[in-house]
Biotite code that builds the C-alpha atoms (Angstrom):
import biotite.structure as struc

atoms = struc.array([
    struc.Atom([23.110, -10.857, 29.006], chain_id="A", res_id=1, res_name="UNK", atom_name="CA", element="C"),
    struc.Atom([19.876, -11.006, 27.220], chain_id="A", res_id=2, res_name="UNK", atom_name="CA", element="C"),
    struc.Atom([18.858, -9.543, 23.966], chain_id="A", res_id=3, res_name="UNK", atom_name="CA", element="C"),
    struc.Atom([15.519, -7.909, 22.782], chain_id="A", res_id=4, res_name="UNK", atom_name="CA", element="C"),
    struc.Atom([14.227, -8.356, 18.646], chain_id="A", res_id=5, res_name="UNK", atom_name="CA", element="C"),
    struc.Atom([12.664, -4.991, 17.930], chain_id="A", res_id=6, res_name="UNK", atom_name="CA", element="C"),
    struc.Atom([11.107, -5.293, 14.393], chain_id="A", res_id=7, res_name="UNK", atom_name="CA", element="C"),
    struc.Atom([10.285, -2.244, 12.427], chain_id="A", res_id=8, res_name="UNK", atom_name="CA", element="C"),
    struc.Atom([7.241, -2.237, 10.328], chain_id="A", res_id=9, res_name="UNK", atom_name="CA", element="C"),
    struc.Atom([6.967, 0.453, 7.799], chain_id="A", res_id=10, res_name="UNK", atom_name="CA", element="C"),
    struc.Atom([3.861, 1.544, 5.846], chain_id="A", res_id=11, res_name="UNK", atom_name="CA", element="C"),
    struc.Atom([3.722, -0.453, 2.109], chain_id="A", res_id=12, res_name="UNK", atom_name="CA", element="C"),
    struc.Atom([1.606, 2.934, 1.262], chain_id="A", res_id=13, res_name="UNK", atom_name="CA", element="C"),
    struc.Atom([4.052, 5.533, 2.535], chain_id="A", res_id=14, res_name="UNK", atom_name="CA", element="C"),
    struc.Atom([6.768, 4.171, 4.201], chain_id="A", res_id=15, res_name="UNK", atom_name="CA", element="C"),
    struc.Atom([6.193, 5.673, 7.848], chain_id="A", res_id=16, res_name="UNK", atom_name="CA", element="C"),
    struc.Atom([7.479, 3.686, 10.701], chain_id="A", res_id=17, res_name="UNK", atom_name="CA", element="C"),
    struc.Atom([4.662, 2.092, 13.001], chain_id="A", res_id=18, res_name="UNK", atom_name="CA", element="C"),
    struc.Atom([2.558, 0.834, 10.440], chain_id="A", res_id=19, res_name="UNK", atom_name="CA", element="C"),
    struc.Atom([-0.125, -2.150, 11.268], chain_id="A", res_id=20, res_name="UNK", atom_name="CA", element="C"),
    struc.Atom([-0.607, -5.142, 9.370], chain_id="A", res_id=21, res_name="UNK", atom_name="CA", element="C"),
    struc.Atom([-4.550, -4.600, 7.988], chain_id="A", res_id=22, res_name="UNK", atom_name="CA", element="C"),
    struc.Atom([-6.863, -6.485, 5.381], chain_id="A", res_id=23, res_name="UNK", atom_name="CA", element="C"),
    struc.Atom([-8.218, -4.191, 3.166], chain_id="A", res_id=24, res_name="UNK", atom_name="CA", element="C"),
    struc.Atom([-9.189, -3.696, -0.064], chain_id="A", res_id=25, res_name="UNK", atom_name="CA", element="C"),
    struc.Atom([-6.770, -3.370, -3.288], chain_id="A", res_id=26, res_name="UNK", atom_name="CA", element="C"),
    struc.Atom([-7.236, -2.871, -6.974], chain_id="A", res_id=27, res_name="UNK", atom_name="CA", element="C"),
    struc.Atom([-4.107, -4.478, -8.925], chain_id="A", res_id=28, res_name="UNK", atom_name="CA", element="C"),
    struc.Atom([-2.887, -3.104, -12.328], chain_id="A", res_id=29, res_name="UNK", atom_name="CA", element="C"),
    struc.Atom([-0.673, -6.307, -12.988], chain_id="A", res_id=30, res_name="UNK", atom_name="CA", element="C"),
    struc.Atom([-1.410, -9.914, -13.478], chain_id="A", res_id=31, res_name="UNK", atom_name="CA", element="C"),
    struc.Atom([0.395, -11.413, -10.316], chain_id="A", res_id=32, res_name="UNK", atom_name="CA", element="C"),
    struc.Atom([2.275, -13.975, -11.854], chain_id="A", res_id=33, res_name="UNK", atom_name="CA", element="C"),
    struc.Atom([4.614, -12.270, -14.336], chain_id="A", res_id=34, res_name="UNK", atom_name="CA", element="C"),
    struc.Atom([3.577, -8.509, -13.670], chain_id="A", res_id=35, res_name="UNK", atom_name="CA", element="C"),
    struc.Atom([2.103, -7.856, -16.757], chain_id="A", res_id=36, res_name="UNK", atom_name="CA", element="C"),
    struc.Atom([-0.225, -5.315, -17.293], chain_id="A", res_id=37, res_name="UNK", atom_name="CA", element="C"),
    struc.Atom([-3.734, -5.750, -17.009], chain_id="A", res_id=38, res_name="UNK", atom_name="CA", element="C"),
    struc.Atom([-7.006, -5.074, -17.074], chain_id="A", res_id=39, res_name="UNK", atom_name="CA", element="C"),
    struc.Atom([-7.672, -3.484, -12.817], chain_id="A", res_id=40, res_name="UNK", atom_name="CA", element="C"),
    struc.Atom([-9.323, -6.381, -10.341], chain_id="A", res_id=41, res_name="UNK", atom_name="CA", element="C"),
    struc.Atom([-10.228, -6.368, -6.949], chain_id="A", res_id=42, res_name="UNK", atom_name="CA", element="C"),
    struc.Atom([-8.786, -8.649, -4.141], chain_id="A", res_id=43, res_name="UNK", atom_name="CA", element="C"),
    struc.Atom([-8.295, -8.249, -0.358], chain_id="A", res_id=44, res_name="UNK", atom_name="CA", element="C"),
    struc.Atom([-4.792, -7.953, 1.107], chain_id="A", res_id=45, res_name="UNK", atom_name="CA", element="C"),
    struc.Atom([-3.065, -7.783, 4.131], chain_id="A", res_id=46, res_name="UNK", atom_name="CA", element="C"),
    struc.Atom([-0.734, -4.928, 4.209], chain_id="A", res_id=47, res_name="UNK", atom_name="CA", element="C"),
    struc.Atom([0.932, -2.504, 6.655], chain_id="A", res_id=48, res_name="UNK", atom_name="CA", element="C"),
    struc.Atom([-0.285, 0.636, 6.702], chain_id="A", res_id=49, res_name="UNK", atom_name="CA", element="C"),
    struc.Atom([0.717, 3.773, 9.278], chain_id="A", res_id=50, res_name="UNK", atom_name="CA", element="C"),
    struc.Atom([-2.591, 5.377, 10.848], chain_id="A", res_id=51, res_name="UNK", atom_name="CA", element="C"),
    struc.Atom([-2.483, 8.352, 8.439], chain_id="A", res_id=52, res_name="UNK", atom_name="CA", element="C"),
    struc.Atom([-2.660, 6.040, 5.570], chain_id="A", res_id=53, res_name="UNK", atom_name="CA", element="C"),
    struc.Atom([-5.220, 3.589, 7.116], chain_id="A", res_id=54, res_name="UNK", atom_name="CA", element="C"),
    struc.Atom([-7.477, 7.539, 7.672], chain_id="A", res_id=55, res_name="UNK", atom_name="CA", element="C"),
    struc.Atom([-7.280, 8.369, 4.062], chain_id="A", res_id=56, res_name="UNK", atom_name="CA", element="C"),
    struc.Atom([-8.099, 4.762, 2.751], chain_id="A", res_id=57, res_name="UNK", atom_name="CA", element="C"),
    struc.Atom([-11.106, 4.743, 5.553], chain_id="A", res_id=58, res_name="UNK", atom_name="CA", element="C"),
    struc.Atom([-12.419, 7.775, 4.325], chain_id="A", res_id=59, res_name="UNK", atom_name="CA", element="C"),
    struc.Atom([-12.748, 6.026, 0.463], chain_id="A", res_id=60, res_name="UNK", atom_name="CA", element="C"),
    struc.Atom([-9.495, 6.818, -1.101], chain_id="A", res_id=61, res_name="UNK", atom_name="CA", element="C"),
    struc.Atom([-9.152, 3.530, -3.251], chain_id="A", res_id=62, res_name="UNK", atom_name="CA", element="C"),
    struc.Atom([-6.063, 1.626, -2.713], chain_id="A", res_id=63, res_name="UNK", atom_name="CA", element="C"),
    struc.Atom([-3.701, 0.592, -5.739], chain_id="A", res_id=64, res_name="UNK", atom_name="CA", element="C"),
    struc.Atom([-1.055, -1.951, -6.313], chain_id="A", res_id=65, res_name="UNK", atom_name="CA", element="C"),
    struc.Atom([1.452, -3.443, -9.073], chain_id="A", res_id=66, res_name="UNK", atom_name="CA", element="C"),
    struc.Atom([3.800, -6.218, -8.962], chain_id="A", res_id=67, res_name="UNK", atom_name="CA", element="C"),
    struc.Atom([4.050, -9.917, -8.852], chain_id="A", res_id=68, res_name="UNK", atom_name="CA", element="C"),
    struc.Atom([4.553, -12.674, -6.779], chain_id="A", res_id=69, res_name="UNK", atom_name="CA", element="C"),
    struc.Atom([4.254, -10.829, -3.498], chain_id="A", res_id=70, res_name="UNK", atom_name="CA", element="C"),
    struc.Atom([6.755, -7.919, -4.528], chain_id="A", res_id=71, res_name="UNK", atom_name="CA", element="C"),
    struc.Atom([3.794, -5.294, -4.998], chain_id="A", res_id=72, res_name="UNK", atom_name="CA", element="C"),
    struc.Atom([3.795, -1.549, -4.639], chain_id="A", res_id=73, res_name="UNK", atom_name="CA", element="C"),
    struc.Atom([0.773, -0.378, -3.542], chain_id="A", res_id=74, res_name="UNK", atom_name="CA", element="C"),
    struc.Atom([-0.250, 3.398, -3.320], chain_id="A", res_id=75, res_name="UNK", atom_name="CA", element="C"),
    struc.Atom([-3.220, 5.821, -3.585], chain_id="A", res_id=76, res_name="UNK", atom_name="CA", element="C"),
    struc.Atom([-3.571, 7.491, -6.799], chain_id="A", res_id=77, res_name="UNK", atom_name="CA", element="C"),
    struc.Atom([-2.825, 11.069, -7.017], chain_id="A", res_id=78, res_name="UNK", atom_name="CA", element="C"),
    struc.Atom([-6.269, 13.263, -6.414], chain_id="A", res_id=79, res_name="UNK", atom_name="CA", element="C"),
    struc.Atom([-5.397, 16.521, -7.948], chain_id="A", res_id=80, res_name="UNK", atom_name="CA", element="C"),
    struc.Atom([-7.873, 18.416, -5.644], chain_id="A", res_id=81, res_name="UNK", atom_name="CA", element="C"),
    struc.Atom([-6.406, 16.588, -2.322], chain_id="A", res_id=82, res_name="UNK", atom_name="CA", element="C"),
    struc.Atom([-3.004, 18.123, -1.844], chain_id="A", res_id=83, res_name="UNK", atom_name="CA", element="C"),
    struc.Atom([-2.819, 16.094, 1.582], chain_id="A", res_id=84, res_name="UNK", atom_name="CA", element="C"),
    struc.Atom([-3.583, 12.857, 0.536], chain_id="A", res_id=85, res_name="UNK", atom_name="CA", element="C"),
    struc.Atom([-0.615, 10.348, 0.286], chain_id="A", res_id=86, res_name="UNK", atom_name="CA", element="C"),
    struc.Atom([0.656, 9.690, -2.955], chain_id="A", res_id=87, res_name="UNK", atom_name="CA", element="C"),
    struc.Atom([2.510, 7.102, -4.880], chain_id="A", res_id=88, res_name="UNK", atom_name="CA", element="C"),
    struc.Atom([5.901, 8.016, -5.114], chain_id="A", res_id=89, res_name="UNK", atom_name="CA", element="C"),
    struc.Atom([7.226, 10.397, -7.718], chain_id="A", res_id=90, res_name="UNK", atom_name="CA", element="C"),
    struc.Atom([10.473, 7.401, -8.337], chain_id="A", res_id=91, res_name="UNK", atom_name="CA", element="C"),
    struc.Atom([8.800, 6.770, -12.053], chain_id="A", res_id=92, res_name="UNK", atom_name="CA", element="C"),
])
């Protein structure tokens, strides 16, 4: 009998299934050492994103993240005009 490894991948962004491993763009909030706050840099990540999150961040919605040592949450801040846009979660 043989066996097949199906791994999931779900978008960091949204959490959809069938997300793709990218490099983009992201602008932290936290240093990434400790997670304290600080002031917003820039630095390119890989992440997995589904295709609807990959559209809005090609279309210049500015990616976000927080965390430390590789345990980041990343998410698009919440456009108040842009009721389709993904969001970062409501858990705060």
């Amino acid at each position: 009998m043989s066996r097949t490894k199906v791994e999931l991948v779900s978008c960091d962004t949204c959490g959809a299934d069938k997300a793709k491993r990218l490099g983009v763009g992201v602008v932290f909030t936290t240093e990434q050492t400790e997670g304290h706050p600080s002031d917003p840099y820039f630095e390119w990540h890989d992440i997995d994103l589904c295709d609807d999150c990959f559209a809005v961040a090609i279309k210049g919605k500015q990616i976000f993240a927080y965390g430390a040592q590789g345990y980041n949450k990343y998410f698009f801040k919440k456009d108040l005009n842009d009721k389709s846009a993904a969001t970062e979660s409501e858990e705060k």
